[in-house]
N, C-alpha and C positions, 0 to 999 in steps of 0.2 A: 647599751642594752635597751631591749623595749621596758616600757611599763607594764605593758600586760604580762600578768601571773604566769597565765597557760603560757605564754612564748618563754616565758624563764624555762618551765616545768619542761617545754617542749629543748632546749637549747639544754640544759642539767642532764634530762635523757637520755640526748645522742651523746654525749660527751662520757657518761656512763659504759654504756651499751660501746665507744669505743674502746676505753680502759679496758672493758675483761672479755674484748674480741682476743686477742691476745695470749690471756690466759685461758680460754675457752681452745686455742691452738696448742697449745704448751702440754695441756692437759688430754688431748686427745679427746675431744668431749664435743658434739653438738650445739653451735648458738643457734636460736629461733629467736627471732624479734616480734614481739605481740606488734598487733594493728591495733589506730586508733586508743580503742576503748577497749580493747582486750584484756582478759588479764593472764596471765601477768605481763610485764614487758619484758623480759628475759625469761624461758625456760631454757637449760642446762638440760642436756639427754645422753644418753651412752656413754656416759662418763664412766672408765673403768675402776672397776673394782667396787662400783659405790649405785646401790638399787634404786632403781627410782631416779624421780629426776629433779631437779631442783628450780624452785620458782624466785625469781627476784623482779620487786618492784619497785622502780624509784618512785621517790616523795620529795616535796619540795616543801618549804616552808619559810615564811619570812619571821627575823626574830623580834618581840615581844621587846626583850629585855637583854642585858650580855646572856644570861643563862637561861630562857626561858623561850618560847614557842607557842605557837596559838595549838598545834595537835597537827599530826600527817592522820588522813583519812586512809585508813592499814585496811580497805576491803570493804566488802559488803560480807553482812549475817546474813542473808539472806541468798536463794538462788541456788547456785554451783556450791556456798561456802556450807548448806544444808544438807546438799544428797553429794555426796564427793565420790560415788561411784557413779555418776552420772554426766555427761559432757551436756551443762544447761548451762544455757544463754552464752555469756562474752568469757567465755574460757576456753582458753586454749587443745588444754586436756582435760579430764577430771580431775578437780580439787586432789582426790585419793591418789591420785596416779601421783603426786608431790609427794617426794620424800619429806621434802624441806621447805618454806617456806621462807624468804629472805626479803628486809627492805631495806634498801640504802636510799639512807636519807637526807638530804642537803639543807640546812640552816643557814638562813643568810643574812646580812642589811644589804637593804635597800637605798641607798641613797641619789634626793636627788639634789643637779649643783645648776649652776650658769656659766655658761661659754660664750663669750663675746667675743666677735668674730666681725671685724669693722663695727658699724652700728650697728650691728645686729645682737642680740642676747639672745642666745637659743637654751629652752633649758632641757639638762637632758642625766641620764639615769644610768647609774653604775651598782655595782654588785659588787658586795664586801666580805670580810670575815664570814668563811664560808666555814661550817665543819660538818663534816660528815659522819654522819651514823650509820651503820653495819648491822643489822642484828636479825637475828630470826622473827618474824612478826610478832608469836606469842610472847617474847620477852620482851617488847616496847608497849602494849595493849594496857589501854585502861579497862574500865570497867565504864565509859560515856561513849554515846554516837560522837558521829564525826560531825552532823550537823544535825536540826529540826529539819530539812527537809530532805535527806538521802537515809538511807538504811545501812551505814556504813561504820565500821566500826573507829576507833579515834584513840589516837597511840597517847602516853604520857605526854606534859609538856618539858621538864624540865632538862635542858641536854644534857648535863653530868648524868641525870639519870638513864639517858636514850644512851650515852655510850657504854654507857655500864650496861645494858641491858638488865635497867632493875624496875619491871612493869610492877601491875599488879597483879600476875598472876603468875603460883608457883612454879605451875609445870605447863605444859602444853595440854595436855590431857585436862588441866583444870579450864585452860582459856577456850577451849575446843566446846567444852561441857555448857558454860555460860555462856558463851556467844549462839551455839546452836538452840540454844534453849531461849531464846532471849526473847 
């Protein structure tokens, strides 16, 4: 594996994005794959029986602790996530036009080892204990940014709690209320 983050987040991505090709067949339903810096990276459309369309973003994160996470950056307050009848900036659709809002999110270690190879010691970087989180974004949401310098919002760390989807906010409508007001 590389070291660099983004090529993990980028390699986690595709691997995602091919998992629910798949099921995006099965189901009779639209994949669109976001570009770059789009959001989301899956939008879900014409999926029968079911209004609207569904947004999923993968997240990556490296683990802290057996059960713990520094936080997935679950968006920006700001922009598209404020006028959601509006198609602004790096969104796909409008915010509004989501039924749903979904992020799978991949918890890892990171480890790294030495490979000796003749005289040589080459060191180099594998990916472990992976688990994956599922959840609609407002039931992973804290109530903290995801960093001092992006305007973006920052899920729970704790993964019992990410698989459970037990954020800190009750409904969506409450995480909707504080984050746009924020």
């Amino acid at each position: 594996m590389p070291s660099d983050s983004r090529a993990i987040s980028a390699i986690f991505e595709q691997l995602v994005v091919e998992r629910i090709k798949p099921l995006a067949r099965k189901y009779h339903c639209v994949l669109e794959e976001g570009g770059g810096r789009e959001y989301p990276d899956i939008t879900l459309r014409d999926i029968p029986g079911f209004e609207g369309k569904i947004a999923i973003d993968v997240k990556t994160s490296r683990k802290k602790s057996v059960n713990t996470i520094g936080g997935f950056t679950i968006g920006t307050y700001l922009g598209y996530f404020r006028t959601p009848n509006k198609k602004v900036g790096t969104i796909r659709y409008p915010y509004g036009d989501y039924a749903q809002h979904w992020i799978v999110g991949l918890c890892y270690e990171f480890e790294t080892y030495e490979e000796k190879i003749g005289d040589l010691v080459e060191e180099k970087f594998r990916i472990t204990d992976v688990d994956v989180i599922v959840q609609e974004k407002w039931r992973i949401a804290s109530r903290q940014t995801g960093s001092g310098t992006t305007k973006h919002m920052r899920s729970i760390t704790k993964i019992e709690d990410l698989k459970a989807g037990r954020g800190e906010f009750g409904s969506q409508k409450e995480f909707l209320e504080y984050w746009r007001n924020y």
